[in-house]
GUGUZA-612592 format. One record per residue (C-alpha): residue in three letters; x, y, z. Coordinates in steps of 0.2 Angstrom, whole numbers, plus 5000, padded with zeros to 4 digits. Each point is the difference from the previous one (the first is absolute). Layout:
BEGIN
alaXYZ/...
***
This chain:
BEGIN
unk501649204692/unk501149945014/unk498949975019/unk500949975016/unk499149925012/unk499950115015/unk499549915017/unk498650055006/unk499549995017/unk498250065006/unk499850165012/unk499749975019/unk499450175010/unk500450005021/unk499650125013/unk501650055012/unk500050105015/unk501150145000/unk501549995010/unk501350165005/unk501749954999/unk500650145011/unk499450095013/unk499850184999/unk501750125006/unk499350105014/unk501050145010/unk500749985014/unk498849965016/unk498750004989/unk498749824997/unk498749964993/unk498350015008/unk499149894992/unk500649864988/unk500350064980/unk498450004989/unk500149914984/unk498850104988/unk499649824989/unk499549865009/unk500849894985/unk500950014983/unk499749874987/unk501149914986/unk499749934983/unk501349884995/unk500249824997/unk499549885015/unk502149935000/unk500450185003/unk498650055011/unk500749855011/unk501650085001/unk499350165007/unk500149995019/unk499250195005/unk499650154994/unk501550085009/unk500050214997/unk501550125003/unk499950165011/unk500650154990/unk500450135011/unk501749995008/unk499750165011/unk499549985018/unk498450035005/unk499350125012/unk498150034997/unk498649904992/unk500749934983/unk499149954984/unk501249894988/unk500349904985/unk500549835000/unk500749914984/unk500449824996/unk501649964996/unk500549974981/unk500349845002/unk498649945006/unk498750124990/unk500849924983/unk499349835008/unk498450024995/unk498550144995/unk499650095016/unk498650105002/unk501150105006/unk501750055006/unk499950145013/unk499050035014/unk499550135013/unk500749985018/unk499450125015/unk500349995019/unk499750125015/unk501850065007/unk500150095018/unk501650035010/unk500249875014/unk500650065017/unk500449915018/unk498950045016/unk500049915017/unk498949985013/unk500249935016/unk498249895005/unk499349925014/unk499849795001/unk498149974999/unk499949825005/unk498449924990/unk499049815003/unk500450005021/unk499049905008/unk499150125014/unk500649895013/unk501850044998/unk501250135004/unk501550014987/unk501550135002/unk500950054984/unk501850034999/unk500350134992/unk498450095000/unk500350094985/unk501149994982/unk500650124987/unk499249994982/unk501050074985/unk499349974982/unk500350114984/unk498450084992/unk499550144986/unk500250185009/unk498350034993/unk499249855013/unk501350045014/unk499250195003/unk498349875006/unk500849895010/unk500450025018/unk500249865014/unk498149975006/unk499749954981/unk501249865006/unk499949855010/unk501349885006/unk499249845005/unk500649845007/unk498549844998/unk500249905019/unk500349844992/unk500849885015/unk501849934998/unk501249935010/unk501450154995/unk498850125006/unk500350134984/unk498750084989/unk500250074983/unk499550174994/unk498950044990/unk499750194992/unk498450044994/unk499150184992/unk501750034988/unk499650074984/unk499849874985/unk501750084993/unk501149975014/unk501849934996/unk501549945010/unk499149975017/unk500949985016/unk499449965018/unk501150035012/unk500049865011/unk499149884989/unk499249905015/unk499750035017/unk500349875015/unk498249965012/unk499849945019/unk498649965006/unk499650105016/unk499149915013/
***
């Protein structure tokens, strides 16, 4: 009988991380509220250790192409070329993520001045600024101006500027603008 000789090279087995290739398509003025949720924490292959050394990520394709408006539950899949690499443990997984509609609000607030030394008298110009961020209409209908604070820290300079700082906004809040982003001090004698 006629043998070929095959090479043989022996099986090496590593853990990836899954990765998304593509970020799901949402809808028009719609984000996501919290980051995207990978059902697997990892995927394993089975190949020879050359190949395995080839294999830079896990990396997953989204397959939904329509635009999202609501919480979403999808399937991943690797891509061919990669899957014929090695053995996978496997070569879809679940995705899911929280959607909500984003909206703009603004608020104009008052400059609380914090860390003053009791034995000074500042003046603030201007005493107060205009806050516009973007944020899910579902946290929007809770939010109102006293859950708000625009806050400059009296730290002594020679320009005589503070910068603001806004605190109390929700976790969610995007595209944030402060309206002027500093206020000018004097110290009043």
């Amino acid at each position: 009988p006629l043998s070929i000789p095959l090479p043989i090279a022996r099986a090496a087995k590593r853990a990836f991380i899954p990765e998304l290739n593509n970020s799901p398509k949402l809808a028009e003025g719609y984000q996501l509220t919290a980051p995207v949720r990978i059902a697997q924490d990892s995927v394993y292959a089975v190949a020879a250790a050359s190949a395995l050394d080839s294999i830079v990520a896990a990396v997953f394709n989204l397959s939904s192409d329509v635009p999202l408006k609501e919480d979403f539950r999808l399937r991943a899949y690797m891509p061919d070329s990669l899957s014929r690499m090695a053995r996978w443990s496997t070569t879809h997984i679940d995705v899911s993520g929280t959607v909500d509609r984003y909206s703009a609000i603004s608020f104009d607030l008052p400059v609380v001045l914090t860390q003053v030394p009791d034995s000074l008298r500042l003046a603030l110009s201007p005493k107060q600024v205009q806050v516009k961020f973007a944020a899910p209409l579902a946290e929007l209908r809770t939010i109102n101006a006293s859950s708000l604070t625009a806050e400059a820290t009296y730290l002594p300079n020679a320009s005589g500027v503070l910068t603001i700082r806004i605190t109390g906004l929700p976790p969610t809040a995007k595209q944030l603008i402060v309206t002027p982003s500093s206020v000018n001090y004097l110290i009043v004698e």
